[in-house]
N, C-alpha and C positions, 0 to 999 in steps of 0.2 A: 454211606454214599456221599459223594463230594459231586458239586453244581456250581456252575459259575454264570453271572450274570454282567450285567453291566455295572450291578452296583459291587463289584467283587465275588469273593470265592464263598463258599457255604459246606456245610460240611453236616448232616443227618445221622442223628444216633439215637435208637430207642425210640423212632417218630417226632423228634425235635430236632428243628433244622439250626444251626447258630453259624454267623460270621463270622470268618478268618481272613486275617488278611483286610483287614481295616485303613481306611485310606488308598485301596490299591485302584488305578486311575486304569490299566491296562485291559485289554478284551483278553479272557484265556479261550484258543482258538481248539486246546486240545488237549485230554488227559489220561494219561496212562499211568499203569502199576505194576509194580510187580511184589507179590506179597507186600509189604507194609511201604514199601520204597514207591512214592507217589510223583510222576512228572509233568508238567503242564508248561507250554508253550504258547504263543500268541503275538498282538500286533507288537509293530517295531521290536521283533528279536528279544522280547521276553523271556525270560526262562524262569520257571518256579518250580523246587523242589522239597516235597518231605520225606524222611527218614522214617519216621515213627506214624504213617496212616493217617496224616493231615491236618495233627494237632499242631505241630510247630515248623515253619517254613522257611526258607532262605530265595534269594529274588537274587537272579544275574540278569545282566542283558549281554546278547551280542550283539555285533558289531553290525548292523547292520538294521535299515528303516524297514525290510521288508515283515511282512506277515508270515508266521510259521503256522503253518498249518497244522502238522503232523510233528509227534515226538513218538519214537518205538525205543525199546532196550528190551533184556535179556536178565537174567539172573544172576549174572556175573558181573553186574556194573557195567558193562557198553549201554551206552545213550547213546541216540543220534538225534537230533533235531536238525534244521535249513533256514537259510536263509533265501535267497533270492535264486540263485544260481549257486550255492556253498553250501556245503553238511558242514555241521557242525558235531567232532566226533569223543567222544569220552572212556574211558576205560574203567573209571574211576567212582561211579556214581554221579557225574557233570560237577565233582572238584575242581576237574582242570578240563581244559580243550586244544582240540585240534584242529583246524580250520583245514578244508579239502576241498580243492575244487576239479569235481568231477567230468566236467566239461569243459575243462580247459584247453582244448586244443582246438575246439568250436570259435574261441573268442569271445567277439560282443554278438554272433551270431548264435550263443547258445542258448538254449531253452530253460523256463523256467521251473522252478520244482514246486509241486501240486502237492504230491503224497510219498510215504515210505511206509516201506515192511521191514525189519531184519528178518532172517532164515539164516541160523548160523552164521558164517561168518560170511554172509552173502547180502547186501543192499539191494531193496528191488524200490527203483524211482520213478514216481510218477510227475510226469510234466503239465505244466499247462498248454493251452494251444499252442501248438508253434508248426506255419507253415511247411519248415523243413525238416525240423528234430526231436516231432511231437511222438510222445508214447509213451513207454515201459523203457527202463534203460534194468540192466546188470550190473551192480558194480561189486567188484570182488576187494570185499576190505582186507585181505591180506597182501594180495598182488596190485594193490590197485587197479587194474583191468576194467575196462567197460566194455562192455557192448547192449545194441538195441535187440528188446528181444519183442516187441511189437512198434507197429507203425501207426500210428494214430493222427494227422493232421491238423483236425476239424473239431477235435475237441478236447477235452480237457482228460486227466486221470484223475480223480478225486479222490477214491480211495482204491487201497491193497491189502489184502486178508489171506490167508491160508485156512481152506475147509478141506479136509480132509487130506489128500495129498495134490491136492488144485490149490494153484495161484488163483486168485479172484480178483478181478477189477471194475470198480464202477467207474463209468465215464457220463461224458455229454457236455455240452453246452448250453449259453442261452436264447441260441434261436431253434427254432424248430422242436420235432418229439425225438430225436433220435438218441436218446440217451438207452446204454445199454447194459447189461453184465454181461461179463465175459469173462474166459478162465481159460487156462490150460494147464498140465505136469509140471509139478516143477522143477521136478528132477531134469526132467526134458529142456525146461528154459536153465537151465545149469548147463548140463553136459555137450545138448545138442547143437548142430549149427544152425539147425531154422526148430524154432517152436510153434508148433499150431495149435491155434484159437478157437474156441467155441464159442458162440453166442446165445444165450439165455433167448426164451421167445417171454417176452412182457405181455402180461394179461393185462394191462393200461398201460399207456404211451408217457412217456415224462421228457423234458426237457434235458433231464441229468440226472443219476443217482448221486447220491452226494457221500456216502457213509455206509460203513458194510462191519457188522458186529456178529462176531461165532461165538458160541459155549453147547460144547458137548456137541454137536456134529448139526445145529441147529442153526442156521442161517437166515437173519434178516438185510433187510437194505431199506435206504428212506429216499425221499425223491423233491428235486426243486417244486415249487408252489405252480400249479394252474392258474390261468386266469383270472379262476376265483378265488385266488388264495389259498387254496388246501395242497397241500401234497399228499402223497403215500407211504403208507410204512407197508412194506411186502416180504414174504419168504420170498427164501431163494431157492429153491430146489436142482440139484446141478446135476443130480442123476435123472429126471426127468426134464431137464433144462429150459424151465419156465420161472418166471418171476410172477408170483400171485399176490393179492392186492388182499391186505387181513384189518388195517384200519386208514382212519387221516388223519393229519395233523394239522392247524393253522400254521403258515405260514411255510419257510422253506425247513425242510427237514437236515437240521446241520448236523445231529449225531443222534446216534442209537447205541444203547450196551443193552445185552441181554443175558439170565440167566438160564439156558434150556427154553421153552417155549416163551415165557415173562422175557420183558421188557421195560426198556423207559425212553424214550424218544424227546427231544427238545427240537422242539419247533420253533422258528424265531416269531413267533404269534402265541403260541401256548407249552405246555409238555403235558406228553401223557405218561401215565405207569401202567402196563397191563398185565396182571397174574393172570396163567395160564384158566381162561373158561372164565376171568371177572377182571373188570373193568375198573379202575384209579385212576381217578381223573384232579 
């Protein structure tokens, strides 16, 4: 298991946690894998990757001040991480790069990017609020081609997941409860000209989900902080299309991975671990 903090990266074997990545001054906002191929992304355009499962690393940066949120790849070597308004696109393992700007015919009017998924050879982008060009975009990394395939305004996309054969989206913002999940085919937002939406009913209200993690056909999501600090870690059930409420976490819940029903959630006030039926705290 690999955990990042503020005071750098960490890396858990045999129930011994030990640091990597010594002297590293950056937040990692984000981490993914693919079999032993490990990628992590974060503020001012960070990039961090291992070959061998987290033992030995290598540090880029891109070009760019903004915060990555999101890094996804494939098995074949494509990497995509973002910048502000830019993917940043790789073939290679993130050897080398390609800088893309997907919204380039928006201008300085274009939106900014929140979240990604790949699907084949298919980019699904999630934006931040943006009065005009807020939502889910398409992007087809072979033809370059965009389009929107949800309209969102008022709030943000935080994350994008594939359960089952559903697109999944968490949103929301930081006023109000109206943060939601939401899903539709995805075959459907590929081929079709309009894709429709479902919306989760939430057994508690949140602010925003922040974070959406699948294994084996089990879905959780986590939720910005209440009033009093706590947020939620909930399923997500999309065949009954309700979002239930299974534990909390201090503070805002920035990311969940889970195993089948177990979990581990990082909260920016505590993390929890929970095996299925027991509790690690």
């Amino acid at each position: 298991m690999l955990a990042t903090t503020y005071n750098g990266l960490f890396i858990e074997q045999d129930g011994e946690w030990k640091q990597i990545l010594n002297g590293f001054q950056k937040r990692i906002r984000d981490l993914h894998s693919e079999d032993n191929v490990v990628y992590g992304v974060g503020d001012e355009g960070i990039f961090i990757r291992s070959m061998n499962g987290g033992e030995n690393w290598t540090v880029q940066r891109f070009p760019t001040k903004a915060t990555s949120w999101n890094v996804c790849s494939n098995i074949e070597g494509t990497v995509i991480a973002h910048g502000d308004k830019t993917l940043y696109h790789s073939n290679d393992f993130g050897s080398t790069w390609e800088i893309i700007h997907p919204f380039l015919e928006y201008g300085g009017g274009a939106p900014s990017i929140r979240s990604l998924f790949l699907y084949k050879h298919y980019l699904f982008i999630g934006t931040k609020i943006h009065a005009k060009y807020g939502g889910v975009w398409l992007f087809n990394l072979e033809t370059r081609k965009l389009k929107r395939i949800k309209i969102v305004m008022n709030q943000m996309i935080s994350a994008l997941t594939l359960h089952n054969s559903y697109l999944v989206a968490a949103s929301g913002s930081c006023k109000g409860i109206s943060g939601n999940i939401s899903f539709c085919k995805i075959d459907e937002s590929i081929e079709s000209e309009k894709t429709y939406w479902h919306t989760c009913q939430s057994e508690q209200k949140a602010s925003s989900y922040l974070d959406l993690s699948v294994d084996q056909h089990v879905l959780y999501t986590t939720s910005t902080q209440n009033k009093a600090g706590i947020s939620t870690v909930c399923r997500v059930l999309l065949e009954e299309g309700i979002v239930t409420v299974c534990d909390s976490v201090k503070g805002h819940g920035w990311r969940i991975v889970n195993e089948k029903e177990g979990y581990v959630v990082a909260g920016s006030g505590e993390s929890k671990a929970m095996q299925w039926k027991k509790k690690v705290v």
